[in-house]
C-alpha positions in Angstrom: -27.2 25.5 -52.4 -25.4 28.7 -52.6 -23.3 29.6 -55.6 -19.7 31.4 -55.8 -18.4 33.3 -58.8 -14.6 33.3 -59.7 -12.5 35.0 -62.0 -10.2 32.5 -64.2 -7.9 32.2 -66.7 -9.7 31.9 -70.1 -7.1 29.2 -71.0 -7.8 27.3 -67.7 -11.5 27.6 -68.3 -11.1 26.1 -71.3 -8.7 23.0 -70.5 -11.2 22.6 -67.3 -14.2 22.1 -68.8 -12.5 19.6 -71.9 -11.0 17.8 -68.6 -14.4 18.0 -67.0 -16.4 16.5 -70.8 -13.8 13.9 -70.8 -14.7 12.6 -67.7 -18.4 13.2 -68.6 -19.2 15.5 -65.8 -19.6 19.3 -65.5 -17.5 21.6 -64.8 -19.5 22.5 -61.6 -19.7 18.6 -60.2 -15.6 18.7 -60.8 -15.2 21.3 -59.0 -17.0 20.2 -56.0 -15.5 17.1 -55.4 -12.0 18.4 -56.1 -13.4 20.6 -53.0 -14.8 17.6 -50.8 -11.6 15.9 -51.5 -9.5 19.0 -49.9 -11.6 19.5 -47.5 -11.7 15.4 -46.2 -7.9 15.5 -47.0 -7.5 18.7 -44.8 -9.8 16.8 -41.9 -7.8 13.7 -41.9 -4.5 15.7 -41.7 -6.1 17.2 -38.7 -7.3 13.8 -37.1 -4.1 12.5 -37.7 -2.4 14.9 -36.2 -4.6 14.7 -32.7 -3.9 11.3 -33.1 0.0 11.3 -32.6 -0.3 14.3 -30.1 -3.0 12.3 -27.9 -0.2 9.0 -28.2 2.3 11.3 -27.3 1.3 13.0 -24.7 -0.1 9.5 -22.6 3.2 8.3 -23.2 4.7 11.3 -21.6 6.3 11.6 -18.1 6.2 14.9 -17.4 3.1 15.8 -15.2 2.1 19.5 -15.1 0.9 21.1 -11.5 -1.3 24.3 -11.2 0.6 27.6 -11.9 -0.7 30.9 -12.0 1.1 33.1 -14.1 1.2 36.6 -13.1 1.9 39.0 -15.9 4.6 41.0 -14.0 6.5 37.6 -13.4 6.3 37.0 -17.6 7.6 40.0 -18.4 10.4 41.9 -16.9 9.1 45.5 -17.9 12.2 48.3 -16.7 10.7 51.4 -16.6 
């Protein structure tokens, strides 16, 4: 498993690892699932999110047909 190496507060370090000894676990095993949490809270944001767009968009009326975009169209460059 890799390792990382941070630079902290000295004060935070130290009201880390008494939050860390009170729940009887290190400050290492804290930190990781304060990570896994983010990281499942940041994936469920984004499943959620797919979610609503996928509802909304088979509810949706509006039907797109095949346009190809020319750049000169886009922009209307004067010289």
């Amino acid at each position: 498993m890799p390792n990382i190496t941070m630079t902290i507060d000295s004060q935070l370090l130290r009201r880390a690892r008494k939050v860390a000894l009170d729940k009887n676990e290190s400050l290492t095993s804290l930190i990781r699932g304060y990570l896994r949490r983010l990281v499942s809270q940041e994936d469920s944001r984004k499943d959620a999110t797919i979610k609503k767009l996928k509802t909304l968009f088979s509810r949706s009326n509006v039907e797109v047909g095949s346009v190809t975009w020319i750049r000169e169209n886009l922009y209307d460059r004067k010289s």
